[in-house]
TORBAVEX-40096 format. One record per residue (C-alpha): x, y, z; residue in one letter. Coordinates in steps of 0.001 Angstrom, whole numbers, plus 500000, padded with zeros to 6 digits. Example, Ala and Ser with C-alpha at 12.3 -4.5 7.8 and 13.67 -1.06 7.14 Angstrom:
% residues 2
512300495500507800a513670498940507140s
END
This chain:
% residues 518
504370360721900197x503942358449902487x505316358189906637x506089354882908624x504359356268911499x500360355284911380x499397358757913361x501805361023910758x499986363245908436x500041361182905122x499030362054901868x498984359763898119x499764361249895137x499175358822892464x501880360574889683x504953362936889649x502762365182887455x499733365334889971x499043368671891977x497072367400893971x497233363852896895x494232362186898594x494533362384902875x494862358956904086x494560359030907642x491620357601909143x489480360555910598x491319363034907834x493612366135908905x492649369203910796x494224373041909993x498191373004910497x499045369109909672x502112369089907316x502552366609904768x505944365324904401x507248366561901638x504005368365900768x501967372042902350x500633372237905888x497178372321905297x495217375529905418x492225373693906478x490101370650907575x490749367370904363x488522364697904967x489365360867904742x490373360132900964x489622363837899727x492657365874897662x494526368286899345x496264370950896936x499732370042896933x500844374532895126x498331376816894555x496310376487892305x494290379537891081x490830379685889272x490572378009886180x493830375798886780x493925372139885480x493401369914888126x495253366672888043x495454363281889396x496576359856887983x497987362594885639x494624362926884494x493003366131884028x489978365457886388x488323368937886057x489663372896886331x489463374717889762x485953377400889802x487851379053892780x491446379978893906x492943377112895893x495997377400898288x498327374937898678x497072373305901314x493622373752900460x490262371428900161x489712370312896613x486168369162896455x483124368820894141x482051372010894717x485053373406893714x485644372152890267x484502372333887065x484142368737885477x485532368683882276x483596367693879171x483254363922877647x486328362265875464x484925362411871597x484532359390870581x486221360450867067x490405360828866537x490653358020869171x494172356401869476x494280353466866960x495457350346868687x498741349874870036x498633346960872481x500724345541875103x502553342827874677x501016339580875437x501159339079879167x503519336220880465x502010332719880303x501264331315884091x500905327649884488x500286325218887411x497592326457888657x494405324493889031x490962324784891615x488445321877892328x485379322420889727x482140320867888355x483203320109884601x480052320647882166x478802318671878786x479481321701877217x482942322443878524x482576324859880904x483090325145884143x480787325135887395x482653326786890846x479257325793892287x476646323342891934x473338324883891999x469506323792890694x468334327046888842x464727327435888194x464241330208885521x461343332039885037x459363333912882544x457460336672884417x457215337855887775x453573336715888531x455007333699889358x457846335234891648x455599334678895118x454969330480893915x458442329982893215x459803331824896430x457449329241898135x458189326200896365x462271327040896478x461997327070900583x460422323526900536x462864322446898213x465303323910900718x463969322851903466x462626319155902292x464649317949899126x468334319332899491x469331316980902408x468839313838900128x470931315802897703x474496316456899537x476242317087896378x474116320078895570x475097323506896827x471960325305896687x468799326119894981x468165329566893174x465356331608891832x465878333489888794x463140335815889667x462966339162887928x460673341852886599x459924341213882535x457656338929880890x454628340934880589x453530344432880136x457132345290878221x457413346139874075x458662342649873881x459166342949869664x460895346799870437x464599346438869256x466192347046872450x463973344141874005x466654341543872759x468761342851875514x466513341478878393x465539338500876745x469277336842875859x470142338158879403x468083336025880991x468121332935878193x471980333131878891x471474333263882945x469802329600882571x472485328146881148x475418329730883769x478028327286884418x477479327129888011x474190325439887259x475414322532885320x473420322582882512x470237321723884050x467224324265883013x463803324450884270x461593326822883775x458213328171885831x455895329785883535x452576331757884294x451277330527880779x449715334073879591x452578335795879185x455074337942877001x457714336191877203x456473332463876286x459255329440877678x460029328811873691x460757332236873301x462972332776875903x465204329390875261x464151328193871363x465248324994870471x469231324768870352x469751327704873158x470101324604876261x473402322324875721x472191319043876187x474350316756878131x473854312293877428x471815312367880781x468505313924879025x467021314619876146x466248317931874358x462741318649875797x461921322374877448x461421321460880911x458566323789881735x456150323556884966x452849326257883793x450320327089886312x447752327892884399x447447324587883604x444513323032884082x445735320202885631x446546322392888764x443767322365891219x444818324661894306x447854325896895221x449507322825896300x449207321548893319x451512324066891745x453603323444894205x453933319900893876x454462320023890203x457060321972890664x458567319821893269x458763316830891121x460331318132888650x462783319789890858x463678316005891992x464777315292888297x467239318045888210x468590317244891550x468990313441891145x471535314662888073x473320317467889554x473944315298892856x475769312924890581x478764315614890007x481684315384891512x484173318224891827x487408317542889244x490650318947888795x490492321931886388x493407324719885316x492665328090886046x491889329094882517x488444327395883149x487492330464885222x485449332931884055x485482336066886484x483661338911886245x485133342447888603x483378345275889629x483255347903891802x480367349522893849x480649352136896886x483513353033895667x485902355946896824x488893357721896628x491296354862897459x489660352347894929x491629353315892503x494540353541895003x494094350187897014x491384347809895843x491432347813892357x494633348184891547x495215344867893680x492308343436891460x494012344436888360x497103342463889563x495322339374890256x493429340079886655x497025339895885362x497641336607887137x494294335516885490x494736335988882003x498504335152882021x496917331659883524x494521331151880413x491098332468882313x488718335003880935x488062338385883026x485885340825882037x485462344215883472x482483346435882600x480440349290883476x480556351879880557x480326355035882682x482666354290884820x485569353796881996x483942356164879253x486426358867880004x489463356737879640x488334355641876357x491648356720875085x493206354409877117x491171351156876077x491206351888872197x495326352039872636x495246348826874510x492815346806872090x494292344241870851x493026344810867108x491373347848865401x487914345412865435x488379345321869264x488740349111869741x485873349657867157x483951347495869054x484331349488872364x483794352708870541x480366351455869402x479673350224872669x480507353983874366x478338355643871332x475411353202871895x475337354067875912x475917357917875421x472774357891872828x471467356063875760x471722358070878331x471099361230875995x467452359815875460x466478360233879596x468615363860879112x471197362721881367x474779361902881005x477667360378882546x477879362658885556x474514361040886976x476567358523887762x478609359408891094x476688358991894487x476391360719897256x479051358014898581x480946358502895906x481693362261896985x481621361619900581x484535359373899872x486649361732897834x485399360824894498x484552364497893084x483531363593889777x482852360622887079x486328362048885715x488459360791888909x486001357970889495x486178356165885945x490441356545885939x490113354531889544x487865352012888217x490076350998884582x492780349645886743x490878346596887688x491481345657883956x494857345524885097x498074346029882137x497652344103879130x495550343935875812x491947344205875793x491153340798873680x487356341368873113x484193343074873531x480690342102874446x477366343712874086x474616343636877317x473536340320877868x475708338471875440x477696335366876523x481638335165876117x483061333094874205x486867333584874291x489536333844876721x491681336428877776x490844340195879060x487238341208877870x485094344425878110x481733343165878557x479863346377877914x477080347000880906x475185349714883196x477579350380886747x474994349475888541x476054347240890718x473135344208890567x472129345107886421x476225344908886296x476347341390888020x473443340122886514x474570340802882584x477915339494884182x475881336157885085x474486336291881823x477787336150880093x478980333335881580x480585334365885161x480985331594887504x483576333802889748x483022337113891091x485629340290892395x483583342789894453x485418346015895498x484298348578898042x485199351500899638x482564353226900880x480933349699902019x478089347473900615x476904344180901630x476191343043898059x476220339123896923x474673336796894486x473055333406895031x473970332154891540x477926333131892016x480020333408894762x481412337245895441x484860337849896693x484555341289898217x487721343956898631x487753346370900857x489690349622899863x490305350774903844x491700349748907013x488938351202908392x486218349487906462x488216346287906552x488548346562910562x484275347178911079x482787345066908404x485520342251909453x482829339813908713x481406341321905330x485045342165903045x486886339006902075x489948340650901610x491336343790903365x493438346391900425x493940349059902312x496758347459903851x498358348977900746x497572352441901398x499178351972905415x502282350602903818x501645347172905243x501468345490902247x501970346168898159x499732345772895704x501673342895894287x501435341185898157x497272341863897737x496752341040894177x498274337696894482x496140337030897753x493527337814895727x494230335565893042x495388332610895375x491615333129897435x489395333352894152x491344329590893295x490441328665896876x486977329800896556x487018328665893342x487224325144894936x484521325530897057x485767327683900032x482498330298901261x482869333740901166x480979335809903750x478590336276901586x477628332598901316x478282332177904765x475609335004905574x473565334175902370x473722337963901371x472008338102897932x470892340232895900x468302340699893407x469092340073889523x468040343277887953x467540343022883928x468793345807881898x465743346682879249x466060349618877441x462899348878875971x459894351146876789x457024349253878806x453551349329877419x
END
């Protein structure tokens, strides 16, 4: 339902069945605009809300993506504003009588394609080359944020082959039920951070000394591949050591042993790899109503053009697929794959149930302001990113993959817990979309962001690596987009910046512990 003219009244409606589109000019429509082929509004839509295409009286099914997204609590004209307020959300999937799986066929094989990467001992692949230093607690957060600008500052020009230096600052370590069951989650997170791809298999580690979380917990023996260039020996700098006299020395200790790491990782080169050495991770945050129109269904293109090239893609956030749970047990591509996502939904709902919440705490205040009315509408926008063909594993929070193809890695939608487990399982790529607009980037991956508007696109030109709502104006198809996107994250891949890098927009790693904290 769409009109050549930018300035025409336009509307999307995602399916033949839907009774309702979303407005897509810029500014929305005022009393009076027709649609073409659709009502003449009967009042004021907003940007990216739904606009009753018949009437719909009280207690009608509302739906979009042909999706039942909730039942009207009022009589709406055609023409009308359907909004939040104005619907009643319907209640969660059961996780029982699910579809048994049914997959796609296998997508296409892709070949040919290749990006510039830092080959590992243990296989994998590095898009950047970066000195990590991990950490045990955050005592020692303040120390390592000084000690990581000298080595900015003073030790990374002798290095040229070395991208960067990161932190892997967070809050655990101390203070936390670190024998409770859930506290595994935390731990592997961060034991499988250390050993990212992007940081070439060097680990070093700052430890307080009196906490929790002790360095041989956190990485026992066997947890670090070791490459010919050292041996097996935790490389941890303590300062409680009594060998540290003042502050300085702390900081020198942790220089020199910064100098070890770099002297290896400067000794990389970048190599010709295929494309089914990337492991990309997609997620959306801010989103809105065109995310599932624009953005990620241009990311679930290029995650097509992935995983028919060999590469893992994972795409996460439980709440924000739980009620198209239907949809991913059909597409699993074995009844251990689809039991494996239905434990993952009944683990997060028991989750949730314990802080008497459930998945409608999940939409924002952005969310809504952008069109998104409930979790229902919201989660059927976000699946698409997984794009058309079988889902080929599942992963718990904080586990690393270990197989190619399409994966559900299961994790909060938070948007930094989300990256971080992400990170954790293995990630060295990383497909940001956004709708309603967020700044957000990591310094141990680089973050190709989407935008889902014109609009958005057009004021953050210099934030939003790639502009989708060229879709919804009719410049471009999601086809045209989604293989941009996948040509770019091969490009960046190879060591082109995003604006994120180019700003140095990062954001905190945020564990996900369940736990309870003593």
């Amino acid at each position: 339902m769409n009109t050549s003219s930018p300035s025409a009244p336009r509307g999307i409606r995602m399916h033949p069945a839907d009774n309702v589109a979303i407005v897509v000019n810029d500014g929305g429509l005022k009393p009076g605009a027709a649609l073409t082929d659709g009502p003449v509004l009967v009042e004021a839509v907003p940007q990216g809300h739904k606009v009753a295409l018949v009437d719909l009286p009280a207690g009608t099914a509302v739906r979009r993506y042909n999706v039942v997204i909730g039942h009207t609590a009022v009589d709406i004209p055609a023409g009308g504003w359907v909004n939040e307020q104005r619907l009643v959300m319907p209640a969660a999937r059961s996780l029982e009588g699910l579809p048994a799986s049914n997959p796609p066929a296998q997508l296409t094989p892709l070949t040919g394609h290749t990006f510039q990467g830092f080959r590992n001992a243990d296989g994998s692949v590095g898009t950047r080359n970066l000195l990590a230093i991990t950490t045990t607690v955050q005592c020692v957060a303040g120390v390592l944020d000084f000690a990581v600008e000298r080595i900015r500052s003073e030790l990374l020009p002798l290095y040229p082959n070395v991208d960067g230096v990161v932190g892997l600052e967070h809050t655990y370590g101390c203070g936390v039920a670190i024998d409770a069951p859930d506290a595994v989650i935390p731990i592997r997170t961060l034991r499988n951070i250390s050993t990212n791809p992007n940081f070439g298999g060097e680990v070093m580690v700052l430890s307080l000394g009196c906490e929790k979380l002790q360095p041989e917990r956190l990485l026992p023996p066997g947890s670090i591949p070791i490459s010919d260039q050292r041996d097996s020996e935790l490389d941890v700098v303590t300062l409680q050591d009594e060998a540290h006299v003042g502050f300085m020395s702390m900081i020198d200790s942790i220089l020199r042993q910064a100098r070890v790491h770099l002297e290896r990782l400067n000794r990389r080169q970048r190599t010709t790899c295929p494309a089914s050495d990337l492991v990309v991770g997609v997620q959306c945050g801010g989103s809105d109503a065109f995310s599932g129109v624009t953005a990620n269904p241009a990311v679930g293109f290029a995650t097509d053009l992935l995983v028919r090239a060999g590469a893992t893609v994972m795409f996460s956030e439980v709440t924000e697929v739980r009620d198209g749970i239907d949809l991913l047990t059909t597409r699993a591509a074995s009844p251990e794959v689809a039991d494996a996502m239905v434990r993952e939904m009944a683990w997060y709902d028991a989750y949730l149930n314990k802080g008497l919440v459930d998945r409608s705490a999940n939409t924002t205040p952005g969310n809504k302001k952008g069109g998104l009315s409930n979790i229902v509408e919201k989660a059927m926008g976000s699946i698409v990113k997984s794009g058309t063909g079988p889902i080929h594993g599942v992963i718990a929070p904080g586990e690393k993959v270990k197989q190619k193809g399409l994966i559900f890695a299961a994790t909060p939608a938070s948007d930094f817990i989300c990256g971080t487990l992400q990170l954790a399982a293995g990630m060295n790529l990383h497909v940001f979309t956004t709708g309603r607009g967020t700044p957000y980037g990591l310094a141990e991956c680089p973050v190709v962001k989407v935008a889902t508007r014109d609009d958005l696109a057009r004021r953050w030109h210099d934030l939003m690596d790639v502009n989708a709502g060229r879709i919804a104006s009719g410049e471009a198809t999601i086809e045209d987009v989604g293989t941009e996107l996948f040509q770019l994250l091969l490009a960046v891949a190879s060591g082109k910046k995003t604006w994120a890098e180019h700003w140095k927009l990062h954001n905190a790693l945020v564990l996900f512990n369940p736990a309870p904290v003593t």
